[in-house]
PDB file of N, CA, C and O in Angstrom:
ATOM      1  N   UNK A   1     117.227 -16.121  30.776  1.00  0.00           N
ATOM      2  CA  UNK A   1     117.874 -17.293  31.327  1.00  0.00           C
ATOM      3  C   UNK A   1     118.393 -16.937  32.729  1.00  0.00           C
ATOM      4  O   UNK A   1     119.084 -15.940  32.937  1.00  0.00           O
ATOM      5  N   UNK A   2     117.997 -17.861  33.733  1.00  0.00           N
ATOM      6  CA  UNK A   2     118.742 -17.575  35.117  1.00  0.00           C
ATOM      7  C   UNK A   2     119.825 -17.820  34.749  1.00  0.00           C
ATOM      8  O   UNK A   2     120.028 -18.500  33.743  1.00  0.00           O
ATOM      9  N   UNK A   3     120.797 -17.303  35.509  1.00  0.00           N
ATOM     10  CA  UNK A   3     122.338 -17.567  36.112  1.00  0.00           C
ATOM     11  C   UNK A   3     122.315 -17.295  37.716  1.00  0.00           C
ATOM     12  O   UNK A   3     121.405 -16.930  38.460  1.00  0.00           O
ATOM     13  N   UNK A   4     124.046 -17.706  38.015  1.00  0.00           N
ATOM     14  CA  UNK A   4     123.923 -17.045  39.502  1.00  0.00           C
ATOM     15  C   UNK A   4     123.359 -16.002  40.479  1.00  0.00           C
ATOM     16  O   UNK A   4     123.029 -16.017  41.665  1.00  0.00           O
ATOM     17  N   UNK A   5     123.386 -15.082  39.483  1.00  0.00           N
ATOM     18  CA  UNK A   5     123.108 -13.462  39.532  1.00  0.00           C
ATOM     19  C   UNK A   5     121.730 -13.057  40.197  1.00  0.00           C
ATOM     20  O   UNK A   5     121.405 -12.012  40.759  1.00  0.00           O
ATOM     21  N   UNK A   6     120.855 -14.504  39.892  1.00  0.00           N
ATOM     22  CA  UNK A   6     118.972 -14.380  39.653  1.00  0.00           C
ATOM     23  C   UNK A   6     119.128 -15.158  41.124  1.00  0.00           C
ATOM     24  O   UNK A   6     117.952 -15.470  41.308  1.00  0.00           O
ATOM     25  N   UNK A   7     119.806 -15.626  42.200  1.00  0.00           N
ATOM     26  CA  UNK A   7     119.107 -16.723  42.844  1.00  0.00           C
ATOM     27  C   UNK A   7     120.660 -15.615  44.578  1.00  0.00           C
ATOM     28  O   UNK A   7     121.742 -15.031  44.631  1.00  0.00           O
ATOM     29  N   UNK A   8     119.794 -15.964  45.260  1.00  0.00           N
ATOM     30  CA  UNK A   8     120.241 -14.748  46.571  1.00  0.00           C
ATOM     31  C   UNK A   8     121.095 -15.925  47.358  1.00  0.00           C
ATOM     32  O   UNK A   8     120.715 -16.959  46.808  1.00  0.00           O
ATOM     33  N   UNK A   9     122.242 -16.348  48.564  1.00  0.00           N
ATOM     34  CA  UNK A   9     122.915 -17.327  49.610  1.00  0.00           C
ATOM     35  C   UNK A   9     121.158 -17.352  50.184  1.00  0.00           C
ATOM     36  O   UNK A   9     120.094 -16.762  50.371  1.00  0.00           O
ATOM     37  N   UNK A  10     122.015 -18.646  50.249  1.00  0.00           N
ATOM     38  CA  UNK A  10     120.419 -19.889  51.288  1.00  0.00           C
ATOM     39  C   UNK A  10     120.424 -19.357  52.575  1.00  0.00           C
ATOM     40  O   UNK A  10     119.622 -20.008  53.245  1.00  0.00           O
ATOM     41  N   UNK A  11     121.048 -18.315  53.359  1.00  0.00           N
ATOM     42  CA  UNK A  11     120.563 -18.070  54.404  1.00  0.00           C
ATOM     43  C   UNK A  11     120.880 -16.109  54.324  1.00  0.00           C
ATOM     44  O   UNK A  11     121.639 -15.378  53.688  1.00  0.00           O
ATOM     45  N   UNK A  12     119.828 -15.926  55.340  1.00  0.00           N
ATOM     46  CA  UNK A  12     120.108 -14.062  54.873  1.00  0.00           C
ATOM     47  C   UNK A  12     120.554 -13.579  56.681  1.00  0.00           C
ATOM     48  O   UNK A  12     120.704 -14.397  57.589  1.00  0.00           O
ATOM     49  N   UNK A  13     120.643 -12.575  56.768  1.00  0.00           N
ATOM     50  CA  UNK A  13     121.159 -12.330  57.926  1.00  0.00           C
ATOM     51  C   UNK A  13     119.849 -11.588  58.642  1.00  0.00           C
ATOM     52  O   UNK A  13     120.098 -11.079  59.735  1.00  0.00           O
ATOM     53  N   UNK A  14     118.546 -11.473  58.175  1.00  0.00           N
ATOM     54  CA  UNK A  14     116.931 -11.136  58.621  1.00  0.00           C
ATOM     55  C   UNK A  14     116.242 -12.372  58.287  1.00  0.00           C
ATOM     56  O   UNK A  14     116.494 -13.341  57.571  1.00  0.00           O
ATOM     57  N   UNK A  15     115.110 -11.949  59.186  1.00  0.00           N
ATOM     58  CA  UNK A  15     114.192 -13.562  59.150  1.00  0.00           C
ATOM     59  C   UNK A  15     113.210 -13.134  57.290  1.00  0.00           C
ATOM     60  O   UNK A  15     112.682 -12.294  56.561  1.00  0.00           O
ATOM     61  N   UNK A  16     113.501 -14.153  57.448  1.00  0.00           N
ATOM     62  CA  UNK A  16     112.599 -14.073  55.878  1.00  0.00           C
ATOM     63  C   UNK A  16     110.835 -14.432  56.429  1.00  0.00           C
ATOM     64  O   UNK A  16     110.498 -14.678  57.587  1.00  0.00           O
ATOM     65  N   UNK A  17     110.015 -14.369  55.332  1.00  0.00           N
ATOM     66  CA  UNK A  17     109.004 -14.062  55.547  1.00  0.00           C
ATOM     67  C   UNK A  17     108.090 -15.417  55.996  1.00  0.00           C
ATOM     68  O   UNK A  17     106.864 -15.420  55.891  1.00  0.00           O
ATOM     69  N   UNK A  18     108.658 -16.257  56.371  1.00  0.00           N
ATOM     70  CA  UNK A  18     108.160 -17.656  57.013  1.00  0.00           C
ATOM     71  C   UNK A  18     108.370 -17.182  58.438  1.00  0.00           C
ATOM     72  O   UNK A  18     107.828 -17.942  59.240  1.00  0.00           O
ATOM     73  N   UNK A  19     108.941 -16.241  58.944  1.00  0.00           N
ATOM     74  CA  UNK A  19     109.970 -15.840  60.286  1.00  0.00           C
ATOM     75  C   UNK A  19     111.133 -16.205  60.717  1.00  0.00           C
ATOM     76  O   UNK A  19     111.680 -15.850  61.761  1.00  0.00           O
ATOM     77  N   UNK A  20     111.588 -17.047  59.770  1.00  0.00           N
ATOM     78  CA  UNK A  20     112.770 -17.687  60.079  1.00  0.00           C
ATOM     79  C   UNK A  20     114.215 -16.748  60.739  1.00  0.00           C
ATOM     80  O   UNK A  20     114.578 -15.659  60.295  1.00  0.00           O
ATOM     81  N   UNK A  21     114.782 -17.396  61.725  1.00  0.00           N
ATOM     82  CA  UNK A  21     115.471 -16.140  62.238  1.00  0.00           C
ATOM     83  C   UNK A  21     116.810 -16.541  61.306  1.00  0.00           C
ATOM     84  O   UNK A  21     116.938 -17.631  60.749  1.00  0.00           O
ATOM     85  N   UNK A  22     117.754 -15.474  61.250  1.00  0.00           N
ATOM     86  CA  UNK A  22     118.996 -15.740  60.505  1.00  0.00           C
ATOM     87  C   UNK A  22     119.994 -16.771  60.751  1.00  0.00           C
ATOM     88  O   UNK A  22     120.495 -17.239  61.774  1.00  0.00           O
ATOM     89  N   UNK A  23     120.156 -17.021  59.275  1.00  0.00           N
ATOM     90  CA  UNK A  23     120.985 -18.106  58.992  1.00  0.00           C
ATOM     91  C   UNK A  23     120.654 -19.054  59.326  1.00  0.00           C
ATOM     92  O   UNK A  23     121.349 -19.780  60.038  1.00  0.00           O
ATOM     93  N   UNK A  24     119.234 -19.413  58.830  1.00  0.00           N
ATOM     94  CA  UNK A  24     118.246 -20.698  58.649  1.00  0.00           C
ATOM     95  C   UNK A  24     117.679 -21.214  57.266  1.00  0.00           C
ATOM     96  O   UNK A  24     116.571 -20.796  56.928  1.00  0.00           O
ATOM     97  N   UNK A  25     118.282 -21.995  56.533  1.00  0.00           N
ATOM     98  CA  UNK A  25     118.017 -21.970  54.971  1.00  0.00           C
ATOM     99  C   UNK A  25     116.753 -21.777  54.854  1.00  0.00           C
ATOM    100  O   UNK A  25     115.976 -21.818  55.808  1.00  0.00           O
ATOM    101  N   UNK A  26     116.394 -21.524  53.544  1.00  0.00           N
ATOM    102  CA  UNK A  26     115.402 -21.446  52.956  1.00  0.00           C
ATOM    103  C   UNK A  26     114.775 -22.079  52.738  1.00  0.00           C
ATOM    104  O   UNK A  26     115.433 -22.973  53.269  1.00  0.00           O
ATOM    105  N   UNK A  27     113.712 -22.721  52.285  1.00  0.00           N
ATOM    106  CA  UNK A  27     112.937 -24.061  51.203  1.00  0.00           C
ATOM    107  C   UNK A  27     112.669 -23.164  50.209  1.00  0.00           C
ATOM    108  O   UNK A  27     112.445 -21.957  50.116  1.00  0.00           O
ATOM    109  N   UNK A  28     112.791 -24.454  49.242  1.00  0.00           N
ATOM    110  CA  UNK A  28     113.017 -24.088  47.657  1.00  0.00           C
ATOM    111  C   UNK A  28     111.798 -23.463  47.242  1.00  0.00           C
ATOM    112  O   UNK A  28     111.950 -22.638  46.341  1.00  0.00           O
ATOM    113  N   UNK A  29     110.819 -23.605  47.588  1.00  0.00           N
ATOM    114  CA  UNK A  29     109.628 -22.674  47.411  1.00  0.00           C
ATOM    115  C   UNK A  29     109.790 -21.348  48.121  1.00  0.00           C
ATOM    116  O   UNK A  29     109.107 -20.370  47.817  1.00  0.00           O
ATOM    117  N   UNK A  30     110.731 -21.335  49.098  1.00  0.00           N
ATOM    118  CA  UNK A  30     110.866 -19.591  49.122  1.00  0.00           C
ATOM    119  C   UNK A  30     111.526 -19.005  48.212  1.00  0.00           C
ATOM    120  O   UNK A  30     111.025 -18.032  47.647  1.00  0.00           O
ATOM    121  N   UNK A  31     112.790 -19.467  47.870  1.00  0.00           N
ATOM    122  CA  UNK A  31     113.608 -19.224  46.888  1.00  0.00           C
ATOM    123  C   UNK A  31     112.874 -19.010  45.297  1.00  0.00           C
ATOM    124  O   UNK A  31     113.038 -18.044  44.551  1.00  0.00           O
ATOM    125  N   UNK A  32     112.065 -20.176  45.065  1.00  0.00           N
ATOM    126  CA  UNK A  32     111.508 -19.817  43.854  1.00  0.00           C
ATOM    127  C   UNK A  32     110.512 -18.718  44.242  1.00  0.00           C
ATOM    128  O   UNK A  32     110.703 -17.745  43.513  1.00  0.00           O
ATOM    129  N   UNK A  33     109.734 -18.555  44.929  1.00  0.00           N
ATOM    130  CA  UNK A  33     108.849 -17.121  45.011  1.00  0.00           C
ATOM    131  C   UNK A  33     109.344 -15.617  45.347  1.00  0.00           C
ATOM    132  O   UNK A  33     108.811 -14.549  45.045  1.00  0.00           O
ATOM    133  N   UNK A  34     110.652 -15.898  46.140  1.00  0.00           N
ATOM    134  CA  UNK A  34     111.502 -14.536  45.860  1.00  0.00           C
ATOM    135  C   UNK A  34     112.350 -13.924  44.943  1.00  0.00           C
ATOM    136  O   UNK A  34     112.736 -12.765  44.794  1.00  0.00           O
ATOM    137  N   UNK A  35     112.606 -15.279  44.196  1.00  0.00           N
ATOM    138  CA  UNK A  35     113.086 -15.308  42.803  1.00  0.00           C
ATOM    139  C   UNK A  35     112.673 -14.365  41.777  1.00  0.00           C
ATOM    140  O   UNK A  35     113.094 -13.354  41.215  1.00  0.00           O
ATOM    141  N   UNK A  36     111.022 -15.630  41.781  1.00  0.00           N
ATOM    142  CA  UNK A  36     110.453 -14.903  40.666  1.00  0.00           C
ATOM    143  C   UNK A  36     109.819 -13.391  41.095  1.00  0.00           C
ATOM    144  O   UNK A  36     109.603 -12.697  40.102  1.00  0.00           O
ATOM    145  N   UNK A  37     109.634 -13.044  41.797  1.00  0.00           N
ATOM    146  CA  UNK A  37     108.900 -11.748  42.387  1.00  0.00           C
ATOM    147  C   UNK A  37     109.991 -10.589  42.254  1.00  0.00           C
ATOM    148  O   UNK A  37     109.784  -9.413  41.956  1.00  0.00           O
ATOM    149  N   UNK A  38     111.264 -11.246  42.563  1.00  0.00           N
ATOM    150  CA  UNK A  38     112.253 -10.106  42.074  1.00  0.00           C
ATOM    151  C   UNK A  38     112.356  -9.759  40.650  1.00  0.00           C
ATOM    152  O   UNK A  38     112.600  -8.630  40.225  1.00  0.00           O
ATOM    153  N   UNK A  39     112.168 -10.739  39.992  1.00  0.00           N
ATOM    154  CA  UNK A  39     112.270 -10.492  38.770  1.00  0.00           C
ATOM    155  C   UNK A  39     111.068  -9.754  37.970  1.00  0.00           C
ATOM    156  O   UNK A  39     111.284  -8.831  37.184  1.00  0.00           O
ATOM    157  N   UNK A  40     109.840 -10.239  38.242  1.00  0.00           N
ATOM    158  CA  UNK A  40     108.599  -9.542  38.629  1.00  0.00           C
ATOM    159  C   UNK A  40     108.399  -7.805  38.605  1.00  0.00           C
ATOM    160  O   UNK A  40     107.913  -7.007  37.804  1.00  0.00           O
ATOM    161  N   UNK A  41     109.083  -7.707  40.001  1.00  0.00           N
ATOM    162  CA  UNK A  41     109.124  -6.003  39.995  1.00  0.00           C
ATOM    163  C   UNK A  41     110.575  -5.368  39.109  1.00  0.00           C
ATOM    164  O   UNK A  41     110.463  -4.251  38.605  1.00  0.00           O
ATOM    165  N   UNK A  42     111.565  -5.934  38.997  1.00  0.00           N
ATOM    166  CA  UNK A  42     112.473  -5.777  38.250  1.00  0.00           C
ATOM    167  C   UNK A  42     112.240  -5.100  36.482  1.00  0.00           C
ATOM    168  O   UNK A  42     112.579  -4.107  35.839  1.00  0.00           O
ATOM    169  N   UNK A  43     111.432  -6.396  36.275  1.00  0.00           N
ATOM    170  CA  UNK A  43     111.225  -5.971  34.817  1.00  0.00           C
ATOM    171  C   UNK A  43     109.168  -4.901  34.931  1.00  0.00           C
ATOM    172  O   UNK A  43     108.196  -5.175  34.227  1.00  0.00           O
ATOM    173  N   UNK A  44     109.208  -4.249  35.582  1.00  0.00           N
ATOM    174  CA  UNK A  44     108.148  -3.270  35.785  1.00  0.00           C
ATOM    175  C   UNK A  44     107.114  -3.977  36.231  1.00  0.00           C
ATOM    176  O   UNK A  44     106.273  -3.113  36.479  1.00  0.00           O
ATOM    177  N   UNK A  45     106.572  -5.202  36.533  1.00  0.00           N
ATOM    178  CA  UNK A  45     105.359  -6.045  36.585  1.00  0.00           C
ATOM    179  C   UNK A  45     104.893  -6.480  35.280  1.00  0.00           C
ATOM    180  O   UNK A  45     103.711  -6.770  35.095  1.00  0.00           O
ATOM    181  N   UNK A  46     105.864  -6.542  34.277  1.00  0.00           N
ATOM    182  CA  UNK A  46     105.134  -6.817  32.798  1.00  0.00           C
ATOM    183  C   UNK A  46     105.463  -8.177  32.605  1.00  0.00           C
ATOM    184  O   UNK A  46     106.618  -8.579  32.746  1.00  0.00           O
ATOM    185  N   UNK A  47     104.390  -9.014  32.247  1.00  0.00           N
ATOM    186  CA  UNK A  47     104.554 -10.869  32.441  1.00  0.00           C
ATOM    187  C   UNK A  47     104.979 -10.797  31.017  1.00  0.00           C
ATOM    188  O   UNK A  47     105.157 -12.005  31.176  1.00  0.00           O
ATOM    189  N   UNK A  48     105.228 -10.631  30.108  1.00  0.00           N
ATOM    190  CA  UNK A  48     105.772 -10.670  28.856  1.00  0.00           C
ATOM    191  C   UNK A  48     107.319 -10.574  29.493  1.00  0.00           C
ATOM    192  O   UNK A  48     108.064 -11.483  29.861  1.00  0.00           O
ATOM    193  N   UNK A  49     107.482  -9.371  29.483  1.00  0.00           N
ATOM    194  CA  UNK A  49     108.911  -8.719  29.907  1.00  0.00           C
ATOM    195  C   UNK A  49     109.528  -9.813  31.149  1.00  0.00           C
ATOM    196  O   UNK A  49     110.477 -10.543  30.860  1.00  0.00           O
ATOM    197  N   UNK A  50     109.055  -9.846  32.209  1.00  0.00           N
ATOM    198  CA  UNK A  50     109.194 -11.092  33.209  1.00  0.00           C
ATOM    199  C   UNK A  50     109.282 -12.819  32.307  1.00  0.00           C
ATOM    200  O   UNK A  50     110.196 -13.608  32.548  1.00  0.00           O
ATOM    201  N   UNK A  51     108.536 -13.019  31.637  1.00  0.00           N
ATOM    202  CA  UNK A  51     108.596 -14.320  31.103  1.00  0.00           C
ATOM    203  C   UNK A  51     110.429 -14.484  29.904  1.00  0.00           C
ATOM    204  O   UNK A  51     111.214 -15.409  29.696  1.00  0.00           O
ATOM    205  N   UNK A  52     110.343 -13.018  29.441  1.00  0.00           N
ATOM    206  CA  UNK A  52     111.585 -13.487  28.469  1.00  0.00           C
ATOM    207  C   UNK A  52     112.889 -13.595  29.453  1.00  0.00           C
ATOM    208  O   UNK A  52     113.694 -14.525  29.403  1.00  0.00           O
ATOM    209  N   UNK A  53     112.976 -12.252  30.548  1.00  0.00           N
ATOM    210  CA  UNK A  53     113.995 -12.421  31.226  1.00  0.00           C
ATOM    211  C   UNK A  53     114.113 -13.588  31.818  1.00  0.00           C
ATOM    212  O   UNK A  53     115.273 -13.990  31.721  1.00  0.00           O
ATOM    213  N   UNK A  54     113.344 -14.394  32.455  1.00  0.00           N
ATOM    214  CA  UNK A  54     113.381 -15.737  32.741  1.00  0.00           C
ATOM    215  C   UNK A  54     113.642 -16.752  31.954  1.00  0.00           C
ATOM    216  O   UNK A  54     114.382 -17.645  32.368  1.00  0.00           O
ATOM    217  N   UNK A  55     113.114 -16.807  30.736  1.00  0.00           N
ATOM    218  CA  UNK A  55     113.547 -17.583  29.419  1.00  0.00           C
ATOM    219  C   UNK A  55     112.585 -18.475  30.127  1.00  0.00           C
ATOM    220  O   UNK A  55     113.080 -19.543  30.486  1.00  0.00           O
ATOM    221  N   UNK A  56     111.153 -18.266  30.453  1.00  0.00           N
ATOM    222  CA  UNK A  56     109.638 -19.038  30.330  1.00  0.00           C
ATOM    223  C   UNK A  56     108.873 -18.470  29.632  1.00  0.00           C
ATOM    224  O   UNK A  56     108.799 -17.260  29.418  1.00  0.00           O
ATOM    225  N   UNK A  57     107.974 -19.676  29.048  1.00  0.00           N
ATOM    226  CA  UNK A  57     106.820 -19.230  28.475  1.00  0.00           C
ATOM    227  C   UNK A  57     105.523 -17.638  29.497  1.00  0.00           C
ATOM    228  O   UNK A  57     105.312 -17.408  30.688  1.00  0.00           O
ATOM    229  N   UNK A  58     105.135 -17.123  28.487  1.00  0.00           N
ATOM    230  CA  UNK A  58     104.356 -15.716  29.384  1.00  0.00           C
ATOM    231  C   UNK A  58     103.285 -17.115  30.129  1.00  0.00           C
ATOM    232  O   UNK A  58     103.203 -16.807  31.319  1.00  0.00           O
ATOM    233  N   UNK A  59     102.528 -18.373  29.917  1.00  0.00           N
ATOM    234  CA  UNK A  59     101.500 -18.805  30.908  1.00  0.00           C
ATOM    235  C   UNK A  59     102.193 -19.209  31.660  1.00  0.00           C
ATOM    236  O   UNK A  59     101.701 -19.024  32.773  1.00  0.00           O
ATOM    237  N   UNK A  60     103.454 -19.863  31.734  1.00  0.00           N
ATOM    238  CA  UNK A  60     104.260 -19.829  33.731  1.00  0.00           C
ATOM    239  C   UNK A  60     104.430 -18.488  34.398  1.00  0.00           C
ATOM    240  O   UNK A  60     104.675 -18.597  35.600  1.00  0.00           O
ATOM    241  N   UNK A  61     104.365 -17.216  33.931  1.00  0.00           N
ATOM    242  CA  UNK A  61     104.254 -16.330  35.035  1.00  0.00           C
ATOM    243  C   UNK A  61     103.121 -16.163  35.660  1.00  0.00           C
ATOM    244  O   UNK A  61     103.050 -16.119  36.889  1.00  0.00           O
ATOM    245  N   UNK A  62     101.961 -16.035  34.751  1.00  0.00           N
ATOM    246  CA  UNK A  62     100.749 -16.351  34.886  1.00  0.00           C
ATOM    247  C   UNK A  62     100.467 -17.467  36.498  1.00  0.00           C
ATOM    248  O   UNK A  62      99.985 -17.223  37.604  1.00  0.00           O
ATOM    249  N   UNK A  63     101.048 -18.686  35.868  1.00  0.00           N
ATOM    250  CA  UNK A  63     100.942 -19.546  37.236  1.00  0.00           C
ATOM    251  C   UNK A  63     101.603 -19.628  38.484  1.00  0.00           C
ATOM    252  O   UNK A  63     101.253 -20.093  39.569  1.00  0.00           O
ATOM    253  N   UNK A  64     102.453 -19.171  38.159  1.00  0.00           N
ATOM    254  CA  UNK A  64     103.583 -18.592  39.087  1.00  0.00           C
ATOM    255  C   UNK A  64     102.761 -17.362  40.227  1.00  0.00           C
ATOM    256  O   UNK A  64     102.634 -17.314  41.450  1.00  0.00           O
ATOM    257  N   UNK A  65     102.349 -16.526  39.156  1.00  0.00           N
ATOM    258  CA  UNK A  65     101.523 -15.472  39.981  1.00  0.00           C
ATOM    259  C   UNK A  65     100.770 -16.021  40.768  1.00  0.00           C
ATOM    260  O   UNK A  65     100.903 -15.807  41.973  1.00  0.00           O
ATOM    261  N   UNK A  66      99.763 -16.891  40.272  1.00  0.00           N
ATOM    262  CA  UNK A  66      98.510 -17.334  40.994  1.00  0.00           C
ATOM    263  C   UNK A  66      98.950 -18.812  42.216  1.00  0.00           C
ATOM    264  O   UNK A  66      98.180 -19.363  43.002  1.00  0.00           O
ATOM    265  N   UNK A  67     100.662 -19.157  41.935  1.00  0.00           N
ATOM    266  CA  UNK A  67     100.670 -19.979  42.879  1.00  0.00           C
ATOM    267  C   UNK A  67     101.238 -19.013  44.113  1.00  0.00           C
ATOM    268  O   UNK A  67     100.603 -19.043  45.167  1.00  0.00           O
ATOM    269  N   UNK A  68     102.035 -18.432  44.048  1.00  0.00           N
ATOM    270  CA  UNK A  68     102.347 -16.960  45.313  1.00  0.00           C
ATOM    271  C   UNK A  68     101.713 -15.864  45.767  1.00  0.00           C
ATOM    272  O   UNK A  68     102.183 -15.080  46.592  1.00  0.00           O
ATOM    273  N   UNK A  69     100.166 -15.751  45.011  1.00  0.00           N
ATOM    274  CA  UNK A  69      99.081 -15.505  45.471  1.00  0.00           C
ATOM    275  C   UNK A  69      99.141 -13.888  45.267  1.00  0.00           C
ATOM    276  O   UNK A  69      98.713 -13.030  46.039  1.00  0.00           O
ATOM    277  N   UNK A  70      99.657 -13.748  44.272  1.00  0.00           N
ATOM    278  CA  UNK A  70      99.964 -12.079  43.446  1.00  0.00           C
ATOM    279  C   UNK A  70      98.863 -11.722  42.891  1.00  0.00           C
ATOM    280  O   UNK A  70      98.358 -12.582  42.169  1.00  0.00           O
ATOM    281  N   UNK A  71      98.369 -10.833  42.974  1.00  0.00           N
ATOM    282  CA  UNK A  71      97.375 -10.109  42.020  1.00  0.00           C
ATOM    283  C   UNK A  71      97.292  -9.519  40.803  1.00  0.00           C
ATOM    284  O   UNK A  71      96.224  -9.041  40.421  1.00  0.00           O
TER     285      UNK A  71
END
């Protein structure tokens, strides 16, 4: 289950990977792909292990992967 803990402040003090320079919010599609990717390498790259810590089914990491273009 997310809580606060899982989700980073809407602006960072480095450009995030759109280039955005600091302290320029995010869009929610960055947020959800840095989200889940933290969580991702967090729980070792294991989509089982990734799907419970998230409290999703294992085929949304699956899609998740293939929508942020993960291998």
């Amino acid at each position: 289950m997310l809580d606060e803990h899982d989700f980073f402040p809407l602006t960072q003090d480095r450009p995030g990977p759109s280039g955005k320079s600091a302290n320029q919010p995010q869009t929610l599609q960055e947020m959800e792909r840095q989200t889940f990717l933290d969580a991702y390498e967090r729980n070792g790259k294991n989509k089982a292990r990734t799907a419970r810590d998230l409290g999703i089914a294992e085929r949304t990491v699956y899609n998740l992967l293939a929508r942020h273009g993960v291998k």
